[in-house]
C-alpha positions in Angstrom: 63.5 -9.0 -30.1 66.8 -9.8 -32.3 67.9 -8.0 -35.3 69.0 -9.6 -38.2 72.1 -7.4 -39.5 72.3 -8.2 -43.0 68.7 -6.7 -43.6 66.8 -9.4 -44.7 62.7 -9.0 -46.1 60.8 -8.5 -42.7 57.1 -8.0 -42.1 57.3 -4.2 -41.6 58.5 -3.9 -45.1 55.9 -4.7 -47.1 52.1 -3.9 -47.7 49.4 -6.1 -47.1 49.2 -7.8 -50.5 52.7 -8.1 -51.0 53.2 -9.4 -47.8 50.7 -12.0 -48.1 52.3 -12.9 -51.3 55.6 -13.7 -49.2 54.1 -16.0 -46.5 52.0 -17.7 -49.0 55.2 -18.3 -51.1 57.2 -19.4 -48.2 54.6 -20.9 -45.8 52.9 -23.0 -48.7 52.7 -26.9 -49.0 54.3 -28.2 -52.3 51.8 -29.9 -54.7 51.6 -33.7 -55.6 51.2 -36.7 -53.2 55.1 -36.2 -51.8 54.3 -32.4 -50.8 50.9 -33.9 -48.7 53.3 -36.5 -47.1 56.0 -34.0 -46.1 53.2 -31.4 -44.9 54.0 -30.2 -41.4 51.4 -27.5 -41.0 49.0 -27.9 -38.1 46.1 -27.4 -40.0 46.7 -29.9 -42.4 47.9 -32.7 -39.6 45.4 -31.7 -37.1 42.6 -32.6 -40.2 43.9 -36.0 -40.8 43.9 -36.5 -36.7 40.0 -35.4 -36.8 39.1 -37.5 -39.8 41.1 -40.5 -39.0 39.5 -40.5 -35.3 35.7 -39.9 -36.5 36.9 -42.8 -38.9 37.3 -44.9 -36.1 34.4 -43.6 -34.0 32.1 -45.1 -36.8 33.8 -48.4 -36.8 33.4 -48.5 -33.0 29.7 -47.5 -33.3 29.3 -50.8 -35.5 31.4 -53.1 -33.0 28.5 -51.5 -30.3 25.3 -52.5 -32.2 27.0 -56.1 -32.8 27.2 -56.0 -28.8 23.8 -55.1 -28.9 22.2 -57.9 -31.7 24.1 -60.4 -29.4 22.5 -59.1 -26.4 19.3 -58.4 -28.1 17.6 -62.1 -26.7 18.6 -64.6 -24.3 21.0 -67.3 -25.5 21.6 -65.5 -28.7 24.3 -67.3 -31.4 24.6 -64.4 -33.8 28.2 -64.0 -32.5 30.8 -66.9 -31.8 32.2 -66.4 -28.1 35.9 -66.2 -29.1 34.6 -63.5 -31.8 32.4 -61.7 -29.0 35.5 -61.6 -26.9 37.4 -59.9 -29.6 34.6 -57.3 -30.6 34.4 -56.5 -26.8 38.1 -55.8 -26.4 38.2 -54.1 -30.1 35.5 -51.4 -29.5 37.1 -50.5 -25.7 40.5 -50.3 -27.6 39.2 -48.7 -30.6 37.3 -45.9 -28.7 39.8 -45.0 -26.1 42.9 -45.1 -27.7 41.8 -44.4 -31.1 39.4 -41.9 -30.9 38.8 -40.2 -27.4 42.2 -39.3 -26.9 43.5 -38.5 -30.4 40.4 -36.6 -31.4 40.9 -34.0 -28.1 44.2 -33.6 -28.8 43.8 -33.2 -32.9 41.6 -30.7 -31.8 44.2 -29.0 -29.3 46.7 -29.3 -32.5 44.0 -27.4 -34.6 42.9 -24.8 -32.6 45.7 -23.6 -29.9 47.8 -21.8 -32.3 45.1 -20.0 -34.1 43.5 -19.5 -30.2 47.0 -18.1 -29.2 48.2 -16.2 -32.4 51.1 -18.2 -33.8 52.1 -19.4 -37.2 52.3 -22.9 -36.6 52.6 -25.3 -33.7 56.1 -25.7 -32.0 57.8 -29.2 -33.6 56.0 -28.9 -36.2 57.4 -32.3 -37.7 57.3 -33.8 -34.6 53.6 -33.4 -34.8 53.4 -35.1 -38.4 55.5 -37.9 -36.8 52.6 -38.5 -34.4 50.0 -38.7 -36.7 51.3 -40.9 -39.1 52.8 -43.5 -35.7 48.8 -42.8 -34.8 47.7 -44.3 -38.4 49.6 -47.4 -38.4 48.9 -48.4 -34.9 45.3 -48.3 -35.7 45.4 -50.1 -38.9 47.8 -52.5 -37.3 44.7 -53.1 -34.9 42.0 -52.9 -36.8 44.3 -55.2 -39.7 44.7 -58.1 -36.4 40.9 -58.3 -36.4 40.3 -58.4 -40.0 42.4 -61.5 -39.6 40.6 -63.0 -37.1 43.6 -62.1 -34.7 42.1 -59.3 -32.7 43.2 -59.1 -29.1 40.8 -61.0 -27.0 41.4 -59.7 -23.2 38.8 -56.4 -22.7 40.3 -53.1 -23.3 42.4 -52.8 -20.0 44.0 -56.9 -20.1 44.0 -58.0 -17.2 46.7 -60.4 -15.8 46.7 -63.1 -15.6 44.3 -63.4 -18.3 46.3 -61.5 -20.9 49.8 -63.5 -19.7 51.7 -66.4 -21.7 49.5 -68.9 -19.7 46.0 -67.9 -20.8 46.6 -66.3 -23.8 48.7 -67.9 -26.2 49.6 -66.4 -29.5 49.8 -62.8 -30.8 46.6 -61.1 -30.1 47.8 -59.6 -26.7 51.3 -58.8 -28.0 49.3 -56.7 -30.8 47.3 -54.9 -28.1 50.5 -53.7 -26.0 52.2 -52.8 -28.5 49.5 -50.6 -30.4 49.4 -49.3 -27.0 52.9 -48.2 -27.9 51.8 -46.3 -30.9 49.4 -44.6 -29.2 51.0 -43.1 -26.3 53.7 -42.4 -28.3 51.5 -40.4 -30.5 49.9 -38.8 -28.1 52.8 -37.8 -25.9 54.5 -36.2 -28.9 51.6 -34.0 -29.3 51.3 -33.3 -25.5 54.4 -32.0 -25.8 54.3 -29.2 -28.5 50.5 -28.1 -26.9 52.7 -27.3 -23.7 55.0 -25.5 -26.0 53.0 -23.6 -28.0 51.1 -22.4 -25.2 54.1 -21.2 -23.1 56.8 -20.2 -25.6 54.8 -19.2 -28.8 51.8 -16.7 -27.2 50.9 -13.5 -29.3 52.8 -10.7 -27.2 50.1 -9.3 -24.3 48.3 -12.8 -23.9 49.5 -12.9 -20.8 48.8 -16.1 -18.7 45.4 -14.4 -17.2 44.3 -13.8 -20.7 44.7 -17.4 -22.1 41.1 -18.5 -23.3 39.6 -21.2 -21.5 39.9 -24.4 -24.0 43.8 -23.2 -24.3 43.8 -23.6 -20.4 42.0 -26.7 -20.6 44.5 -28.2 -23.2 47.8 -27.0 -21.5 46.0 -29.4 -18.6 45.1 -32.0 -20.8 48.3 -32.2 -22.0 50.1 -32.0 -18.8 47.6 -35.1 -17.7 49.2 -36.5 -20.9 53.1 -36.0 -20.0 51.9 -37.8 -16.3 49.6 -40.9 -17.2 50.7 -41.7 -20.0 54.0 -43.2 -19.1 52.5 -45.5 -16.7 50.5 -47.4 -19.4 53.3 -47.8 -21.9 55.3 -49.3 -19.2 52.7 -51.3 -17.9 52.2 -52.6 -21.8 56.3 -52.9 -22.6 56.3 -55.2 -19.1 53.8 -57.1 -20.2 55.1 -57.9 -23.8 58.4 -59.2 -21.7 56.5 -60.9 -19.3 55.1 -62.7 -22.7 58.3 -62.3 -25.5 61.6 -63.2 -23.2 59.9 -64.6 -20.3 60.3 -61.5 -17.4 57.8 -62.3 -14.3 56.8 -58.9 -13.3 53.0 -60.0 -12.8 53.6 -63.9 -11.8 53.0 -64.4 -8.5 54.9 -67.6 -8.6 58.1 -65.9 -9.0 58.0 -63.1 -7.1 55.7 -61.2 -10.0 52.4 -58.9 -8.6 49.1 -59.1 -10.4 47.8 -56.3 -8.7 50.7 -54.2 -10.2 48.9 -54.5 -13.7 46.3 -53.0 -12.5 47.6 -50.2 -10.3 49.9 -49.1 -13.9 46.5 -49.4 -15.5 44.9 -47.5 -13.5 47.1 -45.0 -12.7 46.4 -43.9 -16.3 43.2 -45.0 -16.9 41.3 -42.1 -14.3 43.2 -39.6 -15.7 42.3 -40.7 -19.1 39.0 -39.9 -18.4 39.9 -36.3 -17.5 42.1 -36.1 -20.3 39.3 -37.1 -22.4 36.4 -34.3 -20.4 38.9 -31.5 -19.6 39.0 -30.1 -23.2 35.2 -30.7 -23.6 35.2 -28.4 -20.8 37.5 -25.6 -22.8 34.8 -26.2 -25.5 31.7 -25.5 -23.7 33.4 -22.5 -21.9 34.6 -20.8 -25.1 31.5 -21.8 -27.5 28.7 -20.6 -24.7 29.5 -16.9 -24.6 28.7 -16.7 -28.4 25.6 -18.2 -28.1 23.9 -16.3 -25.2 26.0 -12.5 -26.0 27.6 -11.7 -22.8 31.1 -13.0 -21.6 32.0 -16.4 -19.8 31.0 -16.0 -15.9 33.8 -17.2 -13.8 37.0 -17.1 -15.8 39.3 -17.8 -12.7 36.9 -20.5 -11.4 37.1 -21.7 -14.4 40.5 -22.2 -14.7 41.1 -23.1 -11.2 38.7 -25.9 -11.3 40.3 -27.3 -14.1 43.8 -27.0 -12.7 42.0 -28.8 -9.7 40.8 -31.4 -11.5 43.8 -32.1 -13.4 45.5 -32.7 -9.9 43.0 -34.4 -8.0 42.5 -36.7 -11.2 45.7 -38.7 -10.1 44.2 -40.1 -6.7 41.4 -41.9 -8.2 42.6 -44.4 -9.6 42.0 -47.0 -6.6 38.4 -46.7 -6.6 38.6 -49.1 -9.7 40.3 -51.7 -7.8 38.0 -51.4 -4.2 37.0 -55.2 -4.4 40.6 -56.7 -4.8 41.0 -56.5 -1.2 43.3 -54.1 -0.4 43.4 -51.8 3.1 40.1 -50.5 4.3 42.1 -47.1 5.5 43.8 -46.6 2.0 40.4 -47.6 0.6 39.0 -44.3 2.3 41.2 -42.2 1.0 40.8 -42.8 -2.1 36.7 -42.7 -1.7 37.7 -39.0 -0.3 39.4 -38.3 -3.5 36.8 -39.8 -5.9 34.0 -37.4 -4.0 36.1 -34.1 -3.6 36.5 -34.3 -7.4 32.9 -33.0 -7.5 33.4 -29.9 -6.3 35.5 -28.1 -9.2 33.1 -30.0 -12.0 30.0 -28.1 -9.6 32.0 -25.4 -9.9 32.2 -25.4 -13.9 28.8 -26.5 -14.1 27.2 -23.2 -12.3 29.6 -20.9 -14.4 27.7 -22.2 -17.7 24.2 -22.1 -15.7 25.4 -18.6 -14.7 26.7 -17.5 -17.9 23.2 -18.7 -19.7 20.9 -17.1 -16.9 22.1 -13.7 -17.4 22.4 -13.9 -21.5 19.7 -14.5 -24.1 20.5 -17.9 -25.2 20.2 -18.4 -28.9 19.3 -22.6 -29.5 21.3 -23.2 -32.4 22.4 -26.8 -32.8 26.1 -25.9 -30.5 24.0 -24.2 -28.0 21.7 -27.5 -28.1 24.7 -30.0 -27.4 25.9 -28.1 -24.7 22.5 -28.1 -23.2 22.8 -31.9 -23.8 26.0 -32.2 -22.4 25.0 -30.1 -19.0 22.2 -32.4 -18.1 23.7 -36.3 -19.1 27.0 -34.9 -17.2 25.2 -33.8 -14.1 23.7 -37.7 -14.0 26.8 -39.4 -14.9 28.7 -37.2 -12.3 26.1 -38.6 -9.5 26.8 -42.1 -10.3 29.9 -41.1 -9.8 29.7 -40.3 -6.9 27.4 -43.2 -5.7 30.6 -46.0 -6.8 33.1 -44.3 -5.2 31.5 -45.5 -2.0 33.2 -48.6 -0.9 30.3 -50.5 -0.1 28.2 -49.2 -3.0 30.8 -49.8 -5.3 31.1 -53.3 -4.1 27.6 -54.1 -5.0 27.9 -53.2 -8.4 31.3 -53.7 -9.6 31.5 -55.5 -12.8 28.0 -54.7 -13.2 26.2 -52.8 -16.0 25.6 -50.1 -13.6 29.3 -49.3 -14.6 28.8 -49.6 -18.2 26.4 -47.2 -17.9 28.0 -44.6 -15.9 31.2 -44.9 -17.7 29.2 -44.1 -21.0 27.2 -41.1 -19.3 30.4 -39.8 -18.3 32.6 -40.0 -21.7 30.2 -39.5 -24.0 27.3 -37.6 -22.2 31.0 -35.6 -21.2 33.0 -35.7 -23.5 31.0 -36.6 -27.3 28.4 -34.1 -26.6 30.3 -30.8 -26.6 33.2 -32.3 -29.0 30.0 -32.6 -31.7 29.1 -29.2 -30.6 32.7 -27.9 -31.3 32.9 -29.6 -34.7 29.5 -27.8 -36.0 31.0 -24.8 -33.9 34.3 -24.8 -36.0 33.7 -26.2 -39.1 33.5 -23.0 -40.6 37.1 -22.4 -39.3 38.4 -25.6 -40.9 36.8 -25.5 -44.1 34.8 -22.3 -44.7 31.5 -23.4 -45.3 28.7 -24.0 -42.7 26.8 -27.0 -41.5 22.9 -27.8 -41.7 21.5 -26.2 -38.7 18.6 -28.8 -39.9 20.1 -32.1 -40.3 22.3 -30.5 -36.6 19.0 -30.2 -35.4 17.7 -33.8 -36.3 21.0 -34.9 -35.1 20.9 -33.6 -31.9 17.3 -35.4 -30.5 17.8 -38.4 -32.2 21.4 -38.8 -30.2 20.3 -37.0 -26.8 17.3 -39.1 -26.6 18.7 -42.9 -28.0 21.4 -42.2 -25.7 19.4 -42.1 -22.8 17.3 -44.9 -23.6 19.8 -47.0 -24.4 22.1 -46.3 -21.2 19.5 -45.1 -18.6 17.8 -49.0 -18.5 21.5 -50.2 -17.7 21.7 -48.9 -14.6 18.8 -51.2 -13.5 20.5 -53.8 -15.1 23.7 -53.2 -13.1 21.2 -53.4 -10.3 19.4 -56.4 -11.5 22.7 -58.3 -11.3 23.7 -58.1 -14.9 27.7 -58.4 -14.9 29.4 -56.5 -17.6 31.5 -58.5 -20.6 28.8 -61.1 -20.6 28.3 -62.9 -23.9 24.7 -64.6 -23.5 22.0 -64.9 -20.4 19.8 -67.7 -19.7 16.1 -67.2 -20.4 14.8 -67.5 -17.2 16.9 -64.2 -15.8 15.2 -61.0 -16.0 17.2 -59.3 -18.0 15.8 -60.4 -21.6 12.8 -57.8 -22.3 14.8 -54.5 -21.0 18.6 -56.0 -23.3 16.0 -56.0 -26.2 14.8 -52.4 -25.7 18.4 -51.2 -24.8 19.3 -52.8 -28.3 16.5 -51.2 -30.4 17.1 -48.0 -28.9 21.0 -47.8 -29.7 19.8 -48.0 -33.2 18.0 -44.2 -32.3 21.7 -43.0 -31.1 22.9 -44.9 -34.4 20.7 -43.1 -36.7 21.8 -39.9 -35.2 25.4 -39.7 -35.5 24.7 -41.1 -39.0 22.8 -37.8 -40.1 25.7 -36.1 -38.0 28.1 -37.9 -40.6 25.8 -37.0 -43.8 25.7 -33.4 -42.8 29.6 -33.2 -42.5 30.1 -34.7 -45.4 28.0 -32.9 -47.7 28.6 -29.1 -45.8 32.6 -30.1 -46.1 30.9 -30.1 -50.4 28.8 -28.0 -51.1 27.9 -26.1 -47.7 26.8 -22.2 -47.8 30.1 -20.2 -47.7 30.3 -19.4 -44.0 32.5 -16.1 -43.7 35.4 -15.0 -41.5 33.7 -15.0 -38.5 29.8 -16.5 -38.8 29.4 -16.7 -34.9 30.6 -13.1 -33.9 33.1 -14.7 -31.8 35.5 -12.6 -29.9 38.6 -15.4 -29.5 41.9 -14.8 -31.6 41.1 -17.8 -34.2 38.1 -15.5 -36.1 40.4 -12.9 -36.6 41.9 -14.2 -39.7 40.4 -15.8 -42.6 38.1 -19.2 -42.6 39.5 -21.4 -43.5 42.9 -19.9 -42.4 45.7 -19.3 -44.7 49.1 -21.9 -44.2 50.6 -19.1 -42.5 47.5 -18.2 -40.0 48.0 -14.5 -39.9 49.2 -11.9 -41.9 51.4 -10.0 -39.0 51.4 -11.7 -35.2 48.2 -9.6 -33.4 49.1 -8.1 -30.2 46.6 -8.7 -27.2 45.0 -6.1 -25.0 42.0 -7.9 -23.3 40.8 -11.5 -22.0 38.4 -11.2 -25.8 40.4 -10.0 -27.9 39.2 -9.8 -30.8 35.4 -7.7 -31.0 33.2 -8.5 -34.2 33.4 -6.4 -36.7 37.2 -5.7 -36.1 38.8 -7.1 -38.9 42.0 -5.4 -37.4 44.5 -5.9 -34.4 47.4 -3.8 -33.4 50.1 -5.6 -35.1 53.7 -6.6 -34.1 55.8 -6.7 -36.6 60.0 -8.1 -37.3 58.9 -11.4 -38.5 61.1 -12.2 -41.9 59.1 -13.1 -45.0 61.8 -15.3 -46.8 62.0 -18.3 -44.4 59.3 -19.9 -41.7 59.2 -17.8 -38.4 57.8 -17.6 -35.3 57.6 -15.2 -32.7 58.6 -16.3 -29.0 57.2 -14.6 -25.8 58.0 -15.3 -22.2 55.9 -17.7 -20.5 53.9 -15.0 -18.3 53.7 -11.8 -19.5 53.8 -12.9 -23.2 56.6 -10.2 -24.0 58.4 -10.7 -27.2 61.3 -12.2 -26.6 63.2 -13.6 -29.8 62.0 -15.2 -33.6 62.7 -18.9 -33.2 62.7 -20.5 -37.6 59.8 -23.1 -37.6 60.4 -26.4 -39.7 60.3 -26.5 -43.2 58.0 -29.1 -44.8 59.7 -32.7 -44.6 59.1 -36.6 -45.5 61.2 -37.6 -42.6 58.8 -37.7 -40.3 57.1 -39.8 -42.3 59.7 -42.7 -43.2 60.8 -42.2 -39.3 57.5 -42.9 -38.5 57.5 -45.9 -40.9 60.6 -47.7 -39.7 59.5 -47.0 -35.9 56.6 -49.1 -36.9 58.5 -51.8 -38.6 60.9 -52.2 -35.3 57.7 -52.2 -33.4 55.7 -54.4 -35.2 58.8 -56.8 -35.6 59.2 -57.0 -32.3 56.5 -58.9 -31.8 58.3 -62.0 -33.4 61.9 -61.4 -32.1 63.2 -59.6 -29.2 66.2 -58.7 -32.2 64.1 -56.4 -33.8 65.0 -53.6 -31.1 68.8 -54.1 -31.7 68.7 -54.2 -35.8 65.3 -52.4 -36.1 67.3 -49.1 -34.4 69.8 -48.5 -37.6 66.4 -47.3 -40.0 64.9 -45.4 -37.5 69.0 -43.7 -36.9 69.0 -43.1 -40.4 65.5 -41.4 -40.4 66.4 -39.6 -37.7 69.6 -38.2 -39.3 67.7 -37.0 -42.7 65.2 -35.3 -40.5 67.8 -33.4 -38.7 70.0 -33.1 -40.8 71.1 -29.0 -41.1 69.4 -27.7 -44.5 71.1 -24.5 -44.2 69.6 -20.7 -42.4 66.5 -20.8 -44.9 65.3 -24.4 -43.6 66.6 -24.3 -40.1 64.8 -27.2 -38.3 62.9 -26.3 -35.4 
């Protein structure tokens, strides 16, 4: 590691209480409403990214039981068609872009530098940037349908339905471009995840010691850095194609419709493995503490994620099997869509392995897990059943696809993310939730799940098509919508008692300890919830578990100064020290950057001008925020 010369307060100096003293001094956000604004710890950020996203969950959830009161009887007027269409394309929106995504990767920003012993995340600022670009472009959404100006073309806007000709006005230009926030946002984060995990390791974590969910968000995040870009250019095309009158999807003048939804696509599969891969990091590190031996099948494991991260990028035609394209491609594609199996079987028999030779104990984590195994396994077969060509064609556009879609994302994906929030609430806040409400919370949403998505397969089968806004009486559809309905009040109920019980434990919960699950990963080795600067010296790593309960001590490295923000960097293999890189001091920069990249945006819905003079307050934001402070506030 470098020396400092001049001899300035390090680490190694300094006993325990003094040194916490230091870090707390120098680490520490400043009081008042300014000091929350300029916060860049990830702790803080990664809090707002969680709350925010369960925000919008629960305004999602409502959108769905609208949905379902519409559905609820043939021929239904409780909902205006033009409204319908909005509510449709509002809830896909609202759940994929504001809350799958975000909430995986708030929890990446949460938990990888605690999971890899660091101090903070790399960018630090960069990271409060995102979240605060992630805000407005959901209120800028959510704002349009207050106003009765919601985008009205389902959640992926298809041309030519979402171009000038057939849909006049702002609402699509206010979808592409909250597109644009959240991409943006989420490739910022993507970003300092890969960082972290290569650059900023605690020294001896070496890559075959990374826990599982820091694997599965290095992927993630990677899937991130990939897809992502095709949507936002997909969405800035189609805002030309609408604003200054480009033809890249008019077929009239040499545009392609079909290149809509290859762009879309192209992201939209991997989205969904963006969305299950860190679910998969959570079941892998939360199981082992439940049933008292370690994870079966690290490698596997990791492989199979790795695996599915690839193969997740030659799926995407299987969405677009009826548009006619050729039946040789078409095969390949059904080739890819199937082989993806394998490495989720693969995962799937490490869990049943892990809990066949522990002693399972069912606490409410355990029991979401358990939930998540079985409603994955059936969402996985459908999946496999559409990416046969002729299958496929049968039910595309059906309900059969609404319902494997949901199996899949939240049988996959909401499942073990509840289970990791009652598995580290303690970590964010110290206190412990209601195994007893977890309890009630957990049957009433594994079993209104089920009945509400299970009857629409046989919809789907029935003929039902998907984005339909009434049915005539005389189609047989009317008696099984009207139990679908009623039960999705069952799966409401349930993450409403989820929502009480994190409410009042974040209150008034029993104080949970340092480490109430006798975990072995690195984030239980400091306190719950952990101090601004994480840990008191960087621990050094010696196994795969590195830290046993009941060790409230780690070999220690030490050379970190005490008088300004530090981090240690490793090398990206062996995790050898390798120099102390000065992390970024709390600033509002981020903040007013993020506020006049949102007023260029948002203005550039109206004038094409807005890029041009909209540029000089986001320059000037840009210069405050890099602007050199001096050696104690060197920007990171």
């Amino acid at each position: 590691m470098q020396e400092e010369q001049s001899g300035p307060p390090m680490d190694t100096d300094l006993d325990d209480r003094e040194l916490e003293s230091r870090l707390a001094k120098t680490w520490s956000t400043r009081p008042g409403f300014w000091g929350k604004i300029a916060c860049v710890d990830h702790k803080v950020v990664a809090r707002r990214y969680i709350f925010t996203a369960f925000v919008f969950l629960m305004l999602g959830g409502l959108l769905s039981l609208a949905m379902r009161l519409q559905l609820s009887q043939p021929e239904a007027r409780f909902i205006s068609p033009d409204r319908y269409n909005q509510i449709f394309t509002m809830h896909g929106t609202n759940m994929m872009f504001l809350f799958a995504v975000p909430v995986m990767e708030a929890m990446a920003a949460y938990l990888v530098p605690l999971m890899v012993g660091t101090r903070n995340i790399a960018f630090p600022r960069l990271n409060a940037f995102s979240y605060w670009i992630f805000l407005i472009g959901g209120l800028l959404l959510w704002l349009a349908f207050a106003l009765d100006a919601a985008p009205d073309v389902g959640w992926f806007a298809y041309v030519p339905l979402s171009g000038p000709q057939y849909s006049p006005g702002k609402r699509t230009d206010l979808w592409a471009q909250m597109i644009t926030f959240t991409e943006l946002s989420a490739l910022a984060v993507a970003v300092e995840v890969v960082v972290t995990v290569f650059k900023q390791r605690a020294p001896g974590m070496s890559l075959d010691r990374i826990p599982v969910l820091v694997w599965a968000m290095l992927v993630m995040s990677f899937l991130v850095i990939l897809a992502m870009p095709a949507i936002m250019f997909g969405s800035s095309t189609l805002i030309l194609d609408r604003l200054v009158g480009t033809q890249f999807y008019n077929p009239a003048e040499g545009g392609d419709a079909l290149l809509w939804q290859h762009l879309f696509w192209f992201f939209g599969h991997p989205e969904v493995y963006i969305v299950f891969l860190p679910a998969v990091g959570m079941v892998s590190t939360i199981l082992p503490a439940f049933v008292g031996r370690p994870l079966y099948g690290y490698m596997l494991l990791v492989m199979a994620l790795i695996t599915t991260g690839i193969l997740s990028f030659g799926l995407w035609v299987h969405h677009m099997f009826t548009v006619g394209l050729p039946r040789l491609g078409e095969s390949f594609f059904t080739a890819s869509s199937m082989a993806i199996a394998v490495p989720a079987g693969i995962q799937i028999f490490c869990w049943l392995a892990t809990l066949w030779a522990g002693k399972p104990v069912y606490k409410t984590p355990l029991l979401f897990i358990l939930g998540f195994i079985f409603t994955f396994v059936m969402g996985g077969m459908t999946g496999v059943m559409v990416a046969s060509v002729p299958f496929d064609t049968q039910v595309h556009d059906t309900y059969f696809v609404v319902a494997h879609f949901h199996y899949v994302l939240i049988g996959g994906a909401v499942f073990p993310l509840i289970a990791a929030i009652y598995y580290w609430f303690p970590k964010m806040t110290g206190r412990m939730m209601s195994e007893r409400l977890g309890r009630w919370s957990f049957w009433l949403i594994f079993i209104g799940f089920h009945l509400t998505f299970f009857p629409m397969h046989i919809l789907g089968l029935w003929g039902m098509p998907r984005r339909v806004y009434t049915y005539q009486p005389e189609l047989p559809w009317a008696s099984l919508n009207l139990f679908v309905s009623l039960s999705s009040l069952i799966l409401a109920s349930g993450f409403l008692i989820f929502f009480i019980d994190a409410i009042k434990s974040w209150r008034s919960g029993p104080p949970a300890g340092a480490n109430p699950w006798n975990a072995s990963t690195l984030e239980w080795a400091t306190s719950s919830p952990p101090p601004p600067y994480n840990f008191r010296r960087i621990p050094v790593v010696s196994a795969r578990d590195p830290f046993s309960p009941g060790n409230d001590e780690l070999t220690v490295a030490t050379g970190l100064r005490t008088d300004r923000r530090e981090v240690l960097v490793t090398t990206i293999v062996e995790a050898l020290p390798e120099a102390r890189e000065s992390s970024a001091t709390d600033s509002v920069w981020p903040f007013w950057a993020a506020i006049a990249t949102s007023i260029m945006l948002i203005w550039s819905i109206f004038s094409p001008w807005a890029v041009v003079w909209g540029s000089i307050p986001i320059a000037v934001a840009l210069i405050g925020w890099f602007w050199p402070k001096g050696e104690a506030e060197d920007e990171s």
